[in-house]
N, C-alpha and C positions, 0 to 999 in steps of 0.2 A: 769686216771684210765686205768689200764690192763686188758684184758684178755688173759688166757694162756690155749696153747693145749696140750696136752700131747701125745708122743709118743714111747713108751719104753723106755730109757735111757734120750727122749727129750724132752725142753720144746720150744714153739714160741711162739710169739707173733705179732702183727703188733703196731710199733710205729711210730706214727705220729705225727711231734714235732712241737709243737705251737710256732709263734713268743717269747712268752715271753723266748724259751731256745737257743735265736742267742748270739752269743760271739762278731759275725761282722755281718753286717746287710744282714740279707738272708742266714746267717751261722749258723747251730746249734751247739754250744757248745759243746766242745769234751767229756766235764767232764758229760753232760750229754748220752752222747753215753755209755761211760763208765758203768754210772749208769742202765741203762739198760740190757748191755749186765751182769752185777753183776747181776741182779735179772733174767733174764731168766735161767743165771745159777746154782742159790740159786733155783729157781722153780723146775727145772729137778730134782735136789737133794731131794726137799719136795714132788717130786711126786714118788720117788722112796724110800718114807718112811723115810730117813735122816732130822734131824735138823742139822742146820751147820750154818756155823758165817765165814766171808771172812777172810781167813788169809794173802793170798796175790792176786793181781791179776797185770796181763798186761795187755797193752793194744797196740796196733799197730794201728792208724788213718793213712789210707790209702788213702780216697776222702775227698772231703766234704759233706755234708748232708745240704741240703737246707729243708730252715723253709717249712711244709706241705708237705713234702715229705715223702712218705707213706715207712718204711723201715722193712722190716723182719729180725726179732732176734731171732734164733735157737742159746739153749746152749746145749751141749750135756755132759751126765759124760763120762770120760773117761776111771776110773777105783777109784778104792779106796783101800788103801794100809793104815791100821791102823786105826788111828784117823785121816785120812785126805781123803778128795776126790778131784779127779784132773777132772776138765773141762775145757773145750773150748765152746766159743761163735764164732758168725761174727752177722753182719748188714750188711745188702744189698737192694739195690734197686730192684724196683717190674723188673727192665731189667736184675739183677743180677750181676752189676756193684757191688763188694765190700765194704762198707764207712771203717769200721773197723774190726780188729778180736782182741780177748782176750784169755788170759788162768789165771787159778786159782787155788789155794790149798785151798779148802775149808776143814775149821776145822768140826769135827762132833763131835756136843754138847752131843746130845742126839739119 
């Protein structure tokens, strides 16, 4: 379970990844980074009134993220041009060491 802060254009959260999301032992799975830094940036979008649907996202794995390591995930929008809104995510540790960043063209449903 999430929770999510809002801040003008932002959303964060604090994730904190249980063993069961290691890819190698004491490793948290990339694809759940990923998934993550997706919904902090889906959030920012729902808190600034957008429904949206992921059209594309990146991603850039930078460290590693060990299992119980407490990471903050800020997405921020960056702008919205049509039917589309463009954000950026990262995950980082509480020292500010980087684990990942992301970007995305989220589609707007509604």
């Amino acid at each position: 379970d999430f929770s999510f802060s809002e801040d003008g254009l932002s959303a964060e959260t604090v994730f904190v990844p249980d063993e069961k999301y290691q890819g190698w032992s004491g490793i948290v799975h990339g694809g759940m980074i990923m998934t993550v830094l997706d919904e902090v940036m889906a959030q920012a979008a729902v808190h600034t009134g957008y429904k949206v649907v992921t059209g594309e996202i990146t991603v850039k794995l930078k460290n590693p993220a060990k299992s119980g390591e407490p990471l903050r995930c800020r997405g921020t929008i960056e702008h919205v041009k049509k039917k589309l809104l463009y954000a950026c995510a990262s995950a980082a540790r509480q020292d500010g060491t980087v684990i990942a960043e992301a970007t995305a063209k989220l589609v707007i449903i509604a």
